[in-house]
C-alpha positions in Angstrom: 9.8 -10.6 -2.7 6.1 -11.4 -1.8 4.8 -8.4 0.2 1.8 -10.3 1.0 3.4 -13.2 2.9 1.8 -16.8 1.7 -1.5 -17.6 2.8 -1.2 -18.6 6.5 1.7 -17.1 7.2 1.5 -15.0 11.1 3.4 -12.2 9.4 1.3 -12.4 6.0 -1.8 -9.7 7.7 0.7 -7.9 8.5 2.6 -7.3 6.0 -0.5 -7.0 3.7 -1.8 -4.1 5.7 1.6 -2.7 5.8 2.0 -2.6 1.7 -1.7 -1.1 1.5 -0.7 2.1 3.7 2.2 2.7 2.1 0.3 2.5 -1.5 -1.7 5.3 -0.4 1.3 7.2 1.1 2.6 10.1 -1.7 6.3 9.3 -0.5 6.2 5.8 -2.1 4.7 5.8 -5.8 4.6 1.9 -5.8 8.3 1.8 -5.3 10.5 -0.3 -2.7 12.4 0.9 0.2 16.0 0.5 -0.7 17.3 2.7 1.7 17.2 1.6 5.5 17.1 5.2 6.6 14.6 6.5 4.2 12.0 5.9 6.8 13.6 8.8 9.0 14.1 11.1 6.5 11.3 14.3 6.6 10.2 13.7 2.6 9.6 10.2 3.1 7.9 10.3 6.8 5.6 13.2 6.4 3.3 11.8 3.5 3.8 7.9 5.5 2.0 10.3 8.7 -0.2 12.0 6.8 -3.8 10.6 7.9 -5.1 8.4 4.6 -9.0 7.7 4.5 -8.7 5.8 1.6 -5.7 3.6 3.0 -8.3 3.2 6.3 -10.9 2.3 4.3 -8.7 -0.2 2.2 -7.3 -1.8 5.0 -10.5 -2.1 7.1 -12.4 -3.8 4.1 -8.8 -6.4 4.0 -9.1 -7.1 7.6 -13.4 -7.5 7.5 -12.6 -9.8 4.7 -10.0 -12.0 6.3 -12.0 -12.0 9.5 -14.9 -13.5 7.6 -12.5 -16.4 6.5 -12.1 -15.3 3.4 -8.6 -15.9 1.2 -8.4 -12.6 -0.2 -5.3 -11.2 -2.3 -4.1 -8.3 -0.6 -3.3 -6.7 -4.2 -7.0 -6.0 -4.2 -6.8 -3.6 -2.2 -4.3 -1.9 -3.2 -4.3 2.4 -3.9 -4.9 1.4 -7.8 -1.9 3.1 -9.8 -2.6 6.7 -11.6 -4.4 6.8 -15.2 -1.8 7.6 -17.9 -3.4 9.5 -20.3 -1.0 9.4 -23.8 -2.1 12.8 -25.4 0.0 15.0 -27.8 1.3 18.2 -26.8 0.1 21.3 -27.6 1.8 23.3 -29.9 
């Protein structure tokens, strides 16, 4: 499934601001919504209400850049995914 709609596409903006709030929500950890109802249900809604600066600032510099005419990739702008850090445990 392209999240990002092809380049043209009415629903593509939207979409692509739609993927880059929920990449900054804690309720989604870059996974799909499988269920229909998950959007209802209080684990999954509070962090998708929960006011994102980031997200705001993500999605105004996607919107700025697609106002200027510009074919941007809406994985760009993306929350980028946690550092993994492979360390040994302590003993």
């Amino acid at each position: 499934m392209n999240l990002f709609g092809n380049v043209g596409d009415i629903n593509g903006t939207a979409l692509a601001v739609h993927a880059i709030a929920d990449s900054y929500s804690g309720s989604h950890n870059y996974q799909p919504d499988t269920d229909p109802y998950l959007g209802l249900k209080a684990h999954h809604a509070i962090p998708d209400l929960t006011y994102q600066p980031d997200a705001r600032d993500a999605i105004a510099n996607y919107l700025r850049d697609r106002l200027h005419g510009r074919q941007c990739d809406g994985k760009k702008y993306l929350k980028p995914p946690p550092i993994q850090y492979n360390v040994m445990p302590l003993l």
